[in-house]
Structures are given as C-alpha cells and as structure tokens.
C-alpha positions in Angstrom: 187.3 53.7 95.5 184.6 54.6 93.1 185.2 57.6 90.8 182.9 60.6 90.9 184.5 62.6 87.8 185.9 61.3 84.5 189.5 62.6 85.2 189.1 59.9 88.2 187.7 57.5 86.3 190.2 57.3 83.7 192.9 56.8 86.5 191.7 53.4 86.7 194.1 52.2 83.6 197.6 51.3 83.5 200.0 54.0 81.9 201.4 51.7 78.9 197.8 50.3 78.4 195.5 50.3 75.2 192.8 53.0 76.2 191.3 53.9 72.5 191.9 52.2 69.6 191.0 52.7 65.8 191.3 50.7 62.8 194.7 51.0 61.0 196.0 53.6 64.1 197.9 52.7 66.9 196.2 52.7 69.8 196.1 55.6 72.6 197.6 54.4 75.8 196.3 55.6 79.6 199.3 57.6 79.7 198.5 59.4 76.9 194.7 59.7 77.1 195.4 61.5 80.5 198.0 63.9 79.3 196.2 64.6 76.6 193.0 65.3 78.6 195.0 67.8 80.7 196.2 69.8 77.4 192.6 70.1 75.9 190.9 71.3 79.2 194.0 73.8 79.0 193.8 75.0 75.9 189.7 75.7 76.8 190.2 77.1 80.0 193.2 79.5 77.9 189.6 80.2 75.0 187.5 81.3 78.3 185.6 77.5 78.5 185.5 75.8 81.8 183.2 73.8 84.1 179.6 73.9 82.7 180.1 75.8 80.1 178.7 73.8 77.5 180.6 72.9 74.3 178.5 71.4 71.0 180.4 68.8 69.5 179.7 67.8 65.9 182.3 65.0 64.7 181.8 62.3 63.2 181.8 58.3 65.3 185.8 57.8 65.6 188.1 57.6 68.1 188.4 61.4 68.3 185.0 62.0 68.7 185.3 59.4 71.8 188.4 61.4 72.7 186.8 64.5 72.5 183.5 63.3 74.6 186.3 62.6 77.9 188.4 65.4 77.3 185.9 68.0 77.2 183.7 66.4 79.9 186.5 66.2 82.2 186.4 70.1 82.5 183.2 71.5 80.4 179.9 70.2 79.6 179.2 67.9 76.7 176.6 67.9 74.2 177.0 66.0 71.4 174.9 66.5 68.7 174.0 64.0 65.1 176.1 65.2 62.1 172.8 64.3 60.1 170.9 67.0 61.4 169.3 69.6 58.9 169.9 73.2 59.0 166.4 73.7 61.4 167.5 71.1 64.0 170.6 72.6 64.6 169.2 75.9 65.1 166.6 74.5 67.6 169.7 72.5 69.5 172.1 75.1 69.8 169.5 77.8 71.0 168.1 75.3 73.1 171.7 74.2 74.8 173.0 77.5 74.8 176.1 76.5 73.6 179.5 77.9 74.3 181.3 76.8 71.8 180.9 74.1 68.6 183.5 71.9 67.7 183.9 70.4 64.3 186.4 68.6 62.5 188.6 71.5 60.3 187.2 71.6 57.0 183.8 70.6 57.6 180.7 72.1 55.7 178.2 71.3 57.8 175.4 73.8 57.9 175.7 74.1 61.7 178.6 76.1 61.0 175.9 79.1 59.4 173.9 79.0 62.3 176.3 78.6 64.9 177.6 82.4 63.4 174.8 83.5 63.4 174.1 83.2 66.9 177.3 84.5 67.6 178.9 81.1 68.9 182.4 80.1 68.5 183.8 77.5 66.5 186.6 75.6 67.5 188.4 73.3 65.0 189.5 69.9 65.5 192.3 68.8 63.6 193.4 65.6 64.3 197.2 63.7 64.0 196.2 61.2 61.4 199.9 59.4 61.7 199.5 59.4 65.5 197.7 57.0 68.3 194.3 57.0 68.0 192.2 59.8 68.9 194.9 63.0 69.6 193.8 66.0 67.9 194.2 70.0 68.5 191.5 72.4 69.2 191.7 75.7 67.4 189.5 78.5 67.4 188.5 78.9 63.9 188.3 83.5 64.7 191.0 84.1 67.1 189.7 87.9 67.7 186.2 86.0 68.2 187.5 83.4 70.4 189.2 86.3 72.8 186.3 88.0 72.9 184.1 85.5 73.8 186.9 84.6 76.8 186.6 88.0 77.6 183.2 88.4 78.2 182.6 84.7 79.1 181.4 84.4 82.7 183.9 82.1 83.5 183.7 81.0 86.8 186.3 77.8 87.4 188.7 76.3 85.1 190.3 72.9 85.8 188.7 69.5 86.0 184.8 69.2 86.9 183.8 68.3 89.9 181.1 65.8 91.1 177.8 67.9 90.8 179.1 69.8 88.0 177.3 68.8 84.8 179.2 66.5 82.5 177.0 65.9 79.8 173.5 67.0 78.0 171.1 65.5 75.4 168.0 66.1 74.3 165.0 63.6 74.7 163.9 61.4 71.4 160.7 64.2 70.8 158.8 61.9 69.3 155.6 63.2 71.1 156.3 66.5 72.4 159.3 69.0 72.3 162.5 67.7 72.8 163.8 67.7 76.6 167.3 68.6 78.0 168.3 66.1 80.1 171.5 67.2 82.4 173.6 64.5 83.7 176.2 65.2 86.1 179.6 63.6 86.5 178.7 61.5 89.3 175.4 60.1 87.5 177.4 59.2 84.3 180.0 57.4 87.0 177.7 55.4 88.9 176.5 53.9 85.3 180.1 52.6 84.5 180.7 51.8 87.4 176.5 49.3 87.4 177.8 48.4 83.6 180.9 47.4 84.1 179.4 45.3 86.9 177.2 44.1 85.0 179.6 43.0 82.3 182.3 41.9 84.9 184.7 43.8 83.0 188.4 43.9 83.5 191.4 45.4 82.0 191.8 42.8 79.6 188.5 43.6 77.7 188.4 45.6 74.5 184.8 46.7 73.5 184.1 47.0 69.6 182.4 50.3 69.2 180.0 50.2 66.6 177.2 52.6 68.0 176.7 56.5 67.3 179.1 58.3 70.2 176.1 61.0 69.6 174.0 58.5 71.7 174.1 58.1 75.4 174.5 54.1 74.8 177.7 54.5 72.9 179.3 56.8 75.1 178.3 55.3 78.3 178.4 51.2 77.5 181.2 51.2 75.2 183.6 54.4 75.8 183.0 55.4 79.7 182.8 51.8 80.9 185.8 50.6 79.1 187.8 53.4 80.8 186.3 52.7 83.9 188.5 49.8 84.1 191.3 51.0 82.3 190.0 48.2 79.5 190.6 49.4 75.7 187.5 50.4 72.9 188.0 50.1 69.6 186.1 53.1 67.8 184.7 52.7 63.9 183.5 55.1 61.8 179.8 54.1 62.9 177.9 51.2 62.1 178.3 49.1 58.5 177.2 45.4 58.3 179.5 45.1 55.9 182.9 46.1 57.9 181.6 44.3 61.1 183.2 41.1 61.0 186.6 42.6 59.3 186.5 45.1 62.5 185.5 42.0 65.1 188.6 40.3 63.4 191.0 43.8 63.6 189.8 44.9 67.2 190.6 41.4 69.1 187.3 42.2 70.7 185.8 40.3 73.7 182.5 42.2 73.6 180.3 44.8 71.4 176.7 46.2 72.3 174.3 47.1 69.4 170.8 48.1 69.0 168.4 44.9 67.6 168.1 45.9 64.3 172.3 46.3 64.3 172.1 42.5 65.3 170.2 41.4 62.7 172.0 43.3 60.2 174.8 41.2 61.4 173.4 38.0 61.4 172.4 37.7 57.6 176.1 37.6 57.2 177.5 35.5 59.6 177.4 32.7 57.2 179.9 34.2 55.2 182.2 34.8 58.0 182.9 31.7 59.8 186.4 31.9 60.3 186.2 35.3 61.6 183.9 33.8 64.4 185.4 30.9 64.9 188.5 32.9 65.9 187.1 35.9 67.3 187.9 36.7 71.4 184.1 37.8 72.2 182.9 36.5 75.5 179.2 38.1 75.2 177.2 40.1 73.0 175.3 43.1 74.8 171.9 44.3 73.0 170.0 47.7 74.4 168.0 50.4 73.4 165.5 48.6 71.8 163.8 45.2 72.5 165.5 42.2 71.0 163.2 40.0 69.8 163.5 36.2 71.3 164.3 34.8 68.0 167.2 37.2 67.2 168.7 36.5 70.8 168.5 32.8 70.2 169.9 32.8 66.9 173.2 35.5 68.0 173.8 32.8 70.7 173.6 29.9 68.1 175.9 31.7 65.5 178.7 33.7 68.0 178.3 30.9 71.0 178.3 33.0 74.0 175.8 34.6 75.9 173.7 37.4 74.9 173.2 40.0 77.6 169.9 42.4 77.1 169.5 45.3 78.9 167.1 48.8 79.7 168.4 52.0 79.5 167.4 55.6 79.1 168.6 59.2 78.5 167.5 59.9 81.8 169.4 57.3 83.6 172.5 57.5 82.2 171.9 54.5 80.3 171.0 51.5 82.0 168.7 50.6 84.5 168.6 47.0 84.1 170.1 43.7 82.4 170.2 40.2 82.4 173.3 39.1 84.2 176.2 36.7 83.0 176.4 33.2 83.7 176.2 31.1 85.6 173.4 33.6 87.4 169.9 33.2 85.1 169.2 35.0 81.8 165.8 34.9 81.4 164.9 35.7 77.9 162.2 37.7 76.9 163.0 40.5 80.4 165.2 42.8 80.3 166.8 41.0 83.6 167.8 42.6 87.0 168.7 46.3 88.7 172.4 47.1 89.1 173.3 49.9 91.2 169.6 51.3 91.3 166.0 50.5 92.7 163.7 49.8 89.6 159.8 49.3 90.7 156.1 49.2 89.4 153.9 52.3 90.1 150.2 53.0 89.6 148.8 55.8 88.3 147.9 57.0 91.7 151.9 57.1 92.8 151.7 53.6 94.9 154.0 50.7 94.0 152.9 47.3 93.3 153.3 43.7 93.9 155.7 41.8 92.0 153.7 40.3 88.8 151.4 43.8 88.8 151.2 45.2 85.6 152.3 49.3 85.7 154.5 52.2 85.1 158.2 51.4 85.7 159.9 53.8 87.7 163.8 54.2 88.9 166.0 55.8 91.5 168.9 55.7 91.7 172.7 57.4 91.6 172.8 57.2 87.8 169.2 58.9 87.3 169.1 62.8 86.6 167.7 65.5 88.5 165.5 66.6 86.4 164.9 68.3 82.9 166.1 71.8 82.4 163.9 74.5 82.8 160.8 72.3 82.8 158.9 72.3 85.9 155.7 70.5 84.0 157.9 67.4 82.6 159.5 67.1 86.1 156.2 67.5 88.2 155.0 64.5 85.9 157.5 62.8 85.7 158.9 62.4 89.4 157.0 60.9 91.7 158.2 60.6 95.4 161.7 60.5 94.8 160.9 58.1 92.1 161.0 59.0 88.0 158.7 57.5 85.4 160.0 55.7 82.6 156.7 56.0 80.5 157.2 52.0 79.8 155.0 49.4 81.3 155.7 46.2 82.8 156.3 44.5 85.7 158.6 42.3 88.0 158.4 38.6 88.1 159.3 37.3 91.8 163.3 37.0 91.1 163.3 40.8 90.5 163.9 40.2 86.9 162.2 43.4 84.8 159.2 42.5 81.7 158.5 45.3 79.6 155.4 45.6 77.5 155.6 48.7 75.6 155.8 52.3 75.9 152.3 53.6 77.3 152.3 56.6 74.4 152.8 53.4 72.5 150.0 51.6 73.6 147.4 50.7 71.0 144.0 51.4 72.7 141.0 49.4 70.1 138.0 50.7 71.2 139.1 50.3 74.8 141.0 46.7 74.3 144.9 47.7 75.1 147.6 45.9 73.2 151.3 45.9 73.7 153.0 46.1 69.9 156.0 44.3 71.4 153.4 41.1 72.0 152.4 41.0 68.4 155.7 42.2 66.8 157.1 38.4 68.7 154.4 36.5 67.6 154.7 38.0 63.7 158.7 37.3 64.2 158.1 33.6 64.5 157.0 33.3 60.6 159.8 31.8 59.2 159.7 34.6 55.8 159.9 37.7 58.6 162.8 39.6 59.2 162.1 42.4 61.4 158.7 43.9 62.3 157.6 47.1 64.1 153.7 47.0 65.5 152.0 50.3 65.4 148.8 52.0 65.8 146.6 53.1 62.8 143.7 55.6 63.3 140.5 54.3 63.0 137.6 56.3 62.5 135.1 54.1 65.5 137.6 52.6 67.4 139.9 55.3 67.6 142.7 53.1 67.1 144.1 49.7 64.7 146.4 47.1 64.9 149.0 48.1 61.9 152.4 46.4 61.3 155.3 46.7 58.7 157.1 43.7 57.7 160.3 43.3 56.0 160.8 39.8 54.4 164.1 37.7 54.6 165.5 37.7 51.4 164.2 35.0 48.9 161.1 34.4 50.7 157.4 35.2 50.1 154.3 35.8 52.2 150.8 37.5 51.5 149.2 40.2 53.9 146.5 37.0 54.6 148.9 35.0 55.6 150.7 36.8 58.2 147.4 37.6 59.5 146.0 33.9 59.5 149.6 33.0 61.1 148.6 35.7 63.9 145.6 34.7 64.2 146.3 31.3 65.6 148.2 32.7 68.6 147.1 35.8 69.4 143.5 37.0 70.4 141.3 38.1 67.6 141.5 41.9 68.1 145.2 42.1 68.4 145.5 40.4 65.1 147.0 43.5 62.2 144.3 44.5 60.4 146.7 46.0 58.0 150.5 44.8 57.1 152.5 46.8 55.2 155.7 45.0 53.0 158.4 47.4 53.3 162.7 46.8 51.7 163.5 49.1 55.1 161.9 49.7 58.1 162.0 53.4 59.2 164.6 54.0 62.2 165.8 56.9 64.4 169.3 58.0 64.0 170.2 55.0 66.1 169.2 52.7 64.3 166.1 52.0 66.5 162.7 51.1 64.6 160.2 54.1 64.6 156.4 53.1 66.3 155.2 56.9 67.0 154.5 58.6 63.9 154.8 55.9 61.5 151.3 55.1 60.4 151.6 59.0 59.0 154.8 58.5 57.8 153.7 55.5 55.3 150.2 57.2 54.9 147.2 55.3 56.5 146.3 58.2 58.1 
C-alpha cells in the first residue's frame, strides 16, 4: 500500500537497516529514525507545536537537517529556509510563512535569530549527539517562559502525526520576476513524488543515495531524503556540495546513485581524471541530473567517465519535484528531453487553455497527485496559473509521439529580437560544442530597437583560449543569423542561485549591459 504521510512512509524500512548516514558517523537505523520521530513530535506537541503549525528550520545540509525535515513533517509543517540569507530575506520569509517556531543549531549567530525576536517567534535549539548515529539531536526552547507562553496561547488544534491533507511542507517560489510565492505541499503530494521517483529509479532497499544537494531545496529533500525512505533504502547526507570532497564521499558512502544540478556535474567531471580508482570501484548504478538542463555534451561525457546511465529529469516547486524523466534501461533515454510522465499527466497547452497535438510547440502543463493546490493567499497567481484542472509550468515545449517531454526555455526567458523568438537553451548547446567552453548561460540583453539581444557568458576550460569573434563565427555556422550572440561575456564564474543553478533573469543587469 502506498503511504499518504511520512510516519507511513518511513515504515517501509527494516528495523536494523541503514536509514541516514553521514561521513565519519554511524549510521541511523529504521528503528531508530522512527523512535526518534515519535520523541521530537513529542517534545513539540509538549512546546504547543502540532499539525500545520509551521516550524522555520535554519541548519545547515547534514544528516540532522535531513532528520529534522522528517521529524518535524511527520507532525508540523516544514519550511526550510537557506542559511545564506541576509538579514532582509529572513524578515520577508518569516513574516511571509508565519512561522511558529525557528529552529537552529545551538550556538548559531545567524541574523535570523534578531528578527525572529523581534517578531516575537520562538527559537528552539538543536543540539545534536555528535558521538551518536547520524542525525539524533534534542530540541530545546532557547526561553522556556517564552516557549510556555507561546504553548499557551498557541491555537493548537491536534498534536500527533499529520494526516494526509494536512500540510507537510512550504517553500517559496525562485522570485526571480515577481514576489516570491508560497507554495503548500501536503503530505500526500510529497508521497506520490517518492513514491513516481522511486519508480522511476527502480529503487530498492539495497540503494544508498549520496546527498550532495541543499536539503533547503525541494530536489534534495524529495529525490535524495524522502525517496530513499520510501523504500526503507539508506542516504548518505554531506555537508553540502564540494567538488573537492565528491569522490572521497562516493568512495565513503558505498553509493549506487547521486542526483545533482548540471553545473554540480561539471564541477565533477574536471576531476574525474584524478580519481580513477575511486570510479573504477565505486557501487553507482546511475547518475540522476534535474533542476536545470543538462547540456548533451555533459550527459555524454558523465556516461563516458562513470559508465552507467545518466537519468535527466523535470521537476518543480510546485510539483513536488518531478514531473518527468528519462527512464532506465533497457526502456529509451532519449537525450536532449527530459523523458516521460511518472505518476502524472504532463501536456502542451495554448494560450487560449486548449491542448495540442504531440510535436506542437506550447505551455507545458501538469496534473497530477504530486501537484499543489495552489499558492497561498494568491488568487491572481492561481487564476493564471491553473487552467482547467491543469497548472502551467511557464516552460515551453512539446511532446514527441513516444510521450517523451522537449523543453525549450522558460517563456519569461524567451528572448523576443524584434519579434524573432529564441530559446537560450538552443544556443547555449550549440556554444557548448566549442571544444574551449565549459559552461554557458544564454540571456537576453536590452536593445534600444529591437527591444531585445542575443547575450551569453562563457566560462573557458582551463588552459584554453577563444576570442568573442570566434565563438560567434563558431555559432554562426549552425545557428540562424539572428540567434547568433551579439555580445559574449568571458566570465572565471558564472552567476548561480543558491542551488547551484545558472542565473538567465536578471543577469544582463547583473554584469551591466544594461
């Protein structure tokens, strides 16, 4: 039977099993992950917390901030919130979430900590059992007088574990065009996407996951933490991201799998020549890329160096995470989509609200078990973005006959050149095939007649040289005149959002050719 909550879904695993693991810790088991589940939702139902109350969480990517993200959504509401946030954002955040609580590792400094007093909301200390498995910790109200009071006048309606309509988790939209949007996701939607992942992924218990994406991220938490659990399989939580630690974690963690953003890939890549051995040893049996578009040349060239497939796939805050992926072998990957539906209906709309034929070129919409209801306390987003029954991705694309899913861009993303649209994705894979480029983001660049350019920034593999007029001759032999760059900017670093996915709204501002 399919789980609706998270306390059912971590059932799934053996007692004496590996649930969480961590480097130099021994590793949670099932047994323990579930009792220790029951004592936190205690010891918040005991502080005047329970279902959909929502609880901030401000740790740091570790197995107790994994820990933390199941415990409290087994009972409360999640929101999980980037440490690297300035004093501004977090002010915004927790006004925004109404927050119940914030939880932080005991001793912090973070400036949340100021603003979280002065808007009169708890904090709640974790301190964790460095000696012990992997991801046990205490929760301690940081003002006990504070703490009673706030049970005291809390509106606390139900303690215990959450049930299937009850909200288990909230983030806030990306915001890179208009105000940030909540996004509620209840227990059941964030079940049904373990339950199309795992799938997916053909998971069993046998797998471990390497977890080396922000658990402040719905990718993280859903792909790597809640689908692992979902099958009573075993993640292996770093401290975050560090090219540098991968292939000493991929050798610690026994892993069979790890999912990563494109530019995490790459990062990885320029030093799998040193590392060999490690590969030549290692367990994985695929490599899973999302969030961002992987670029053909970096999927052929993880499949050369780790020899296994490489699974893409499409997901969004709004759906839980994924909406599509290319399947395992033996069934087809085709390289370049972003593959098949699991568990949900994925078509192509027209402006007008009518779905097309497979090989139209439109809005990609979704339904599904995994999608949300809507935004909070935003009747306009909703009304434009839910259109019978069906909610609009704002990406384009289209199906291919198989049912495998294309994307071309992000409409706000779009360049429009006097009227002639171009996809950034299309030249970003043409500039990729110049043997000096490393990575490449395509963006739009005002222009005072046509309204919009053709810009791109180019980081260069190391040791390798290449003019502005050469990139643009090299384009200019495959793509049609007026998608060619007229501008290419050399950067050490492309700019990135806190997951590590490249920036194309905002950035011809940010490196001034505005």
């Amino acid at each position: 039977m399919n789980a609706s909550t998270i306390w059912d879904l971590i059932a799934a695993g053996a007692d004496d099993a590996p649930a969480i693991a961590a480097p130099n810790r021994p590793a949670l088991t099932y047994r323990e992950l579930r009792k220790h589940v029951a004592d936190t939702l205690s010891t918040l139902n005991q502080i005047g917390i329970g279902r959909n109350d929502r609880v901030a969480i401000l740790l740091p990517n570790g197995p107790e901030m994994a820990t933390a993200f199941i415990a409290i959504g087994a009972g409360a509401t999640t929101a999980p919130l980037n440490p690297a946030y300035q004093r501004n954002e977090f002010d915004f955040y927790l006004r925004d979430l109404q927050a119940k609580a914030l939880l932080l590792e005991q001793g912090s400094t973070s400036t949340a900590i100021d603003v979280a007093r002065e808007l009169n909301i708890p904090i709640l200390h974790l301190i964790a059992e460095p000696t012990g498995p992997a991801g046990l910790f205490k929760i301690v109200p940081v003002d006990a007088q504070q703490a009673n009071m706030a049970a005291a006048g809390a509106e606390f309606s139900a303690g215990g574990f959450a049930g299937p309509d009850d909200i288990a988790l909230v983030l806030h939209t990306s915001g890179t065009t208009s105000r940030p949007k909540i996004v509620p996701l209840s227990q059941k939607n964030i079940c049904a996407t373990a339950e199309h992942i795992r799938e997916t992924l053909s998971l069993t218990s046998e797998d471990r996951c390497l977890n080396v994406m922000p658990l402040f991220h719905i990718h993280g938490l859903m792909a790597a933490v809640l689908t692992s659990m979902s099958v009573g399989a075993s993640v292996f939580c770093t401290p975050g991201f560090n090219a540098l630690q991968f292939f000493s974690g991929l050798a610690e963690s026994k892993a069979t799998w790890y999912t990563a953003v494109p530019t995490m890939h790459q990062a990885i890549l320029e030093r799998a020549g040193r590392n060999q051995d490690v590969i030549a040893a290692s367990r994985l049996r695929f490599v899973r890329s999302s969030s961002a578009s992987l670029p053909p040349q970096v999927f052929q060239e993880l499949e050369k160096t780790f020899h296994v497939p490489v699974i893409e796939a499409y997901g969004m805050t709004e759906a839980s995470h994924q909406m599509t992926s290319n399947p395992l072998p033996p069934l087809p990957r085709k390289v370049g989509t972003v593959g098949i539906p699991f568990g949900l209906e994925v078509g192509i709309m027209d402006a007008q609200g009518a779905l097309l034929s497979p090989g139209s070129i439109g809005e990609i919409v979704i339904r599904g078990a995994n999608v949300t209801n809507g935004y909070e306390n935003n009747p306009k987003a909703n009304a434009e973005n839910f259109t019978n029954g069906w909610f609009r991705t704002g990406d384009q694309g289209s199906l291919d006959e198989d049912g495998y899913l294309t994307i071309r861009g992000r409409l706000k993303e779009i360049i429009n050149r006097g009227g002639e649209k171009i996809s950034p994705r299309e030249v970003d894979e043409v500039l990729m095939e110049h043997p000096a480029v490393l990575q490449v983001v395509t963006f739009a660049m005002p222009h005072p007649k046509l309204g919009e350019e053709v810009a791109a920034a180019v980081v260069l593999r190391q040791g390798t040289e290449a003019s502005e007029q050469e990139l643009r001759d090299f384009a200019r032999e495959r793509l049609a005149n007026f998608k060619v760059p007229r501008k290419i900017v050399f950067l050490t670093e492309i700019p990135k959002g806190p997951t590590g996915k490249m920036q194309r709204i905002g950035l011809a501002e940010r490196l001034g050719l505005t």
